[in-house]
VOVO-696798 format. One record per residue (C-alpha): y, z, x; residue in three letters. Coordinates in steps of 0.5 Angstrom, whole numbers. Each point is the difference from the previous one (the first is absolute). Layout:
N
[[Y, Z, X], ALA];
...
This chain:
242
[[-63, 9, -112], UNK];
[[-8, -1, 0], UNK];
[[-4, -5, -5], UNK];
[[-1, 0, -7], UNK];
[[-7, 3, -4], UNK];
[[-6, -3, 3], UNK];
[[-2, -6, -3], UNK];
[[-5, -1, -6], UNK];
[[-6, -2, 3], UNK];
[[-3, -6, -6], UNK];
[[7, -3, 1], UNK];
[[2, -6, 5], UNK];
[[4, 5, 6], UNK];
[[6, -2, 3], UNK];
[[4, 4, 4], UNK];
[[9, -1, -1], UNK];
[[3, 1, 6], UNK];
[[8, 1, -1], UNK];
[[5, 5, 0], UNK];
[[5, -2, -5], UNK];
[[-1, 5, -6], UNK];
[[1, -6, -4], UNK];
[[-4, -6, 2], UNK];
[[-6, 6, 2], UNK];
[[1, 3, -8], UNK];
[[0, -7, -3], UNK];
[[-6, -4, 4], UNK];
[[-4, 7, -1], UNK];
[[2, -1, -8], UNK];
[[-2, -7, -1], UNK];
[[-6, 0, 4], UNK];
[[-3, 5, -4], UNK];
[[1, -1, -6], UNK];
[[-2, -8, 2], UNK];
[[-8, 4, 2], UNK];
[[1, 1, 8], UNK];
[[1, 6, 3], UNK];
[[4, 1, 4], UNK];
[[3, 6, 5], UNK];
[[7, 0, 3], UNK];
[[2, 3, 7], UNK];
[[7, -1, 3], UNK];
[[-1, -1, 7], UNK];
[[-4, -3, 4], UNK];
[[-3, 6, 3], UNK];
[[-3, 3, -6], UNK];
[[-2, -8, -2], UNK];
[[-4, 0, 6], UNK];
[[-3, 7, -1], UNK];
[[-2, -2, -8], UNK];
[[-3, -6, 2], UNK];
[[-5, 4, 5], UNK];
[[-2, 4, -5], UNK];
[[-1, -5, -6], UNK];
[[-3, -6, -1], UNK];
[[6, -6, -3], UNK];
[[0, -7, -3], UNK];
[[7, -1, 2], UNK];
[[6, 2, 4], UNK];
[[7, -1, -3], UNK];
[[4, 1, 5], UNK];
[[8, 1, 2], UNK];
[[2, -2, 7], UNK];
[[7, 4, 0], UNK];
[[-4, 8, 1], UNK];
[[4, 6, 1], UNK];
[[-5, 2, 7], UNK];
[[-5, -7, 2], UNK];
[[2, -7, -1], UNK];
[[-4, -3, -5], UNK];
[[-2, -5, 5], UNK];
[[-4, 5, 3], UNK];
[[-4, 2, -5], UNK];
[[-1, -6, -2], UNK];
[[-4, -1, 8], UNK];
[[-3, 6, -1], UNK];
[[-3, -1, -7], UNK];
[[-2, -6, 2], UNK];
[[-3, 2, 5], UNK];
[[-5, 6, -2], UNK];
[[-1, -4, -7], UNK];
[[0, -8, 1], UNK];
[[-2, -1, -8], UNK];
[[6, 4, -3], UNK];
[[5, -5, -4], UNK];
[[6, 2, 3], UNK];
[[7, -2, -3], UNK];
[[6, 0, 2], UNK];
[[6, 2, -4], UNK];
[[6, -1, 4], UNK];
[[8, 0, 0], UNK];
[[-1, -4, 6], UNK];
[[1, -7, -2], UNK];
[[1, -4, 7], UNK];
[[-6, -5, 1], UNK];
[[-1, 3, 7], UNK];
[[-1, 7, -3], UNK];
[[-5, -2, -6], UNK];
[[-4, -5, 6], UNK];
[[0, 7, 4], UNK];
[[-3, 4, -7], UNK];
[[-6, -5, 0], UNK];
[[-1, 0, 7], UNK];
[[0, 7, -1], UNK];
[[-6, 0, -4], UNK];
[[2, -1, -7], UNK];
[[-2, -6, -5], UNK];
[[6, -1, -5], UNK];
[[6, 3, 0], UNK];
[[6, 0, -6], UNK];
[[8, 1, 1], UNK];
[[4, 6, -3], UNK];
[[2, 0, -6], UNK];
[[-7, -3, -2], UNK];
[[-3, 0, -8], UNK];
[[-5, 5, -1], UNK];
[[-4, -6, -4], UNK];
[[0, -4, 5], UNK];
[[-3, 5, 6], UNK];
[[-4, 2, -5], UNK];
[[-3, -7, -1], UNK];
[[-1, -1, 8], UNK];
[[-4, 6, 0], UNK];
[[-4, -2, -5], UNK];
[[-1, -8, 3], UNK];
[[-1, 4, 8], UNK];
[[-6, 5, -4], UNK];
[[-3, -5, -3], UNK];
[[-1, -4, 6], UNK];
[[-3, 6, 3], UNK];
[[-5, 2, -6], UNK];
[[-3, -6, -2], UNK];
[[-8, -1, 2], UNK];
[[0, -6, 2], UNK];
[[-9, -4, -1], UNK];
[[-2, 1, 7], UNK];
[[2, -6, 5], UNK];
[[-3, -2, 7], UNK];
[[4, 1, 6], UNK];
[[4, -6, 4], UNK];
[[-1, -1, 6], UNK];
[[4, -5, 3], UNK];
[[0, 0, 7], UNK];
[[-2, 7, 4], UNK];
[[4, 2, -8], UNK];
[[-3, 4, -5], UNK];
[[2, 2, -6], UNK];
[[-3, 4, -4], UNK];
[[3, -1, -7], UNK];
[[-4, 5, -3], UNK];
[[0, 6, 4], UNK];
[[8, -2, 2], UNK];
[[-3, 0, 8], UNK];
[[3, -6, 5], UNK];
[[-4, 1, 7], UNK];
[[2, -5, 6], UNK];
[[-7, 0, 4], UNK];
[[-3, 7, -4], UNK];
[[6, 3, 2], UNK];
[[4, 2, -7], UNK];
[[6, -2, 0], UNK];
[[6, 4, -3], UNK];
[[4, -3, -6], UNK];
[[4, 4, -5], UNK];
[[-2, -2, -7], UNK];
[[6, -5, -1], UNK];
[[-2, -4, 7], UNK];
[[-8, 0, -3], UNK];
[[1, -3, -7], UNK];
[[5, -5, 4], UNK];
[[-5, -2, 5], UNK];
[[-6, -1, -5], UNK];
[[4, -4, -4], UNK];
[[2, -4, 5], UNK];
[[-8, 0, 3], UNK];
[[-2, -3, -7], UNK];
[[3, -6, 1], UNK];
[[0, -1, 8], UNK];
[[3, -7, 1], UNK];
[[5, 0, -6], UNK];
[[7, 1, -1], UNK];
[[2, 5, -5], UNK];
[[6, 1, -2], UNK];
[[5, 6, 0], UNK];
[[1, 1, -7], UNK];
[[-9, 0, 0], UNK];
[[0, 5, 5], UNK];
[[5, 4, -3], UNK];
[[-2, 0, -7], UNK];
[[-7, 2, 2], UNK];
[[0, 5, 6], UNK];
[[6, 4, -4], UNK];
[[3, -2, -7], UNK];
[[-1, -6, -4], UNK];
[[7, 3, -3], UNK];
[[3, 0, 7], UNK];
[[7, -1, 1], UNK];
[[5, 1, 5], UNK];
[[0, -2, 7], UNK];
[[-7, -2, 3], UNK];
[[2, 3, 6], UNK];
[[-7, 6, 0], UNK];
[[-4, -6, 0], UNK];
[[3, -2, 7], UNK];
[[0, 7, 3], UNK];
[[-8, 1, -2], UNK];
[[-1, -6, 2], UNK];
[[3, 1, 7], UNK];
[[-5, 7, -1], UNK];
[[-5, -4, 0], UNK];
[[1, -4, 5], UNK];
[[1, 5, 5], UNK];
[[-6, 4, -2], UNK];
[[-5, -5, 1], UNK];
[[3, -3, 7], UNK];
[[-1, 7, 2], UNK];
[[-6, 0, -2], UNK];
[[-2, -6, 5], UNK];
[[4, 2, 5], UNK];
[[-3, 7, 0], UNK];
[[-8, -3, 0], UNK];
[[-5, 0, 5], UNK];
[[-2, -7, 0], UNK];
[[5, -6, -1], UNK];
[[0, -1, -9], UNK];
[[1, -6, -5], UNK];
[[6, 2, -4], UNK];
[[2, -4, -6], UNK];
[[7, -1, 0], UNK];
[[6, 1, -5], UNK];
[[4, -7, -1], UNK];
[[7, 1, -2], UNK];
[[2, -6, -6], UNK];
[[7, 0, 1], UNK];
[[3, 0, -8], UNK];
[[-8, 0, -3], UNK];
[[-3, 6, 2], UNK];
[[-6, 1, 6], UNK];
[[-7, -3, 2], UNK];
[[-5, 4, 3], UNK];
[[-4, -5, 6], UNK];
[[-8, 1, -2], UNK];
């Protein structure tokens, strides 16, 4: 089966990824009625060409397809669209499946069975970090490290960097306060969900994204940089070195 009617065009758009005719009717339903609009595709081959041909806010999507492995889409997706909110939705509870979904692209996850109210309000907390204007601020530079905050740019000598959403937000709040410890629950409750609860494992894998992004990016450049490090506090949080 393909997807559902296109969406409505004054509404936040969120594409549902999901074969059980149950869950599917359920979320497209509560999202509806809730103000987003939503449109619902079955496998991951229409999902995909869905995504091609309209603009989306969010992406919710089941990992246990009949033809793709989500897993896949996910990559895929967050490949062509680096700003799209991906949300897992997952019967896969093991702590290795839920890092493998994050390490796949995606910015939050929820267990099945899972409360409408409480997706319903991780989509909010996830769209409002992405829609509010903030005054604008001047670029961090710490050692041959720019980022501009403003235009959501991190460039390691004029050559961009690329970070998805989560690992940005993460690195400028860290870049805000160069030299300081910020703890876990500080990170959590700023880059995710004041509201956050349940494992902080997401911070770990975004964490580790970023990481390996910005030591790819030294490694690849052609002049030796001076890269802030990201110390690890045991039982407290992280510390970016100025």
């Amino acid at each position: 089966m393909g997807t559902s009617a296109a969406p409505d065009p004054d509404r936040l758009r969120i594409l549902v990824v999901e074969d059980d005719d149950t869950i599917g009717h359920h979320l497209e339903t509560g999202l509806r009625s809730n103000g987003y609009a939503p449109t619902w595709s079955r496998t991951g081959t229409s999902a995909l060409a869905e995504a091609e041909r309209s603009r989306y806010d969010a992406l919710l999507l089941d990992l246990g397809l009949p033809d793709l492995d989500g897993l896949d889409v996910a990559r895929s997706l967050r490949a062509r669209f680096p700003d799209l909110l991906i949300i897992i939705l997952t019967a896969r509870t093991d702590d290795i499946d839920v890092i493998a979904g994050l390490d796949a692209g995606a910015d939050d996850y929820l267990d099945k069975p899972f409360s409408l109210t409480v997706l319903l309000a991780r989509l909010r907390a996830h769209l409002r970090r992405r829609t509010v204007t903030s005054p604008a601020q001047q670029p961090i530079r710490l050692g041959d490290l720019l980022i501009d905050v403003t235009a959501r740019r991190c460039t390691l000598r004029d050559k961009e960097v690329p970070l998805r959403p989560k690992e940005f937000e993460l690195l400028a709040l860290l870049a805000r306060h160069p030299g300081e410890a910020i703890a876990r629950e500080t990170l959590m409750a700023q880059v995710w969900d004041e509201n956050w609860f349940g494992p902080t494992k997401t911070l770990d894998v975004t964490m580790a994204g970023l990481r390996r992004r910005l030591t790819e990016a030294a490694d690849t450049a052609v002049q030796p940089c001076r890269l802030p490090q990201i110390t690890t506090l045991r039982g407290h949080g992280y510390r970016l070195e100025s």
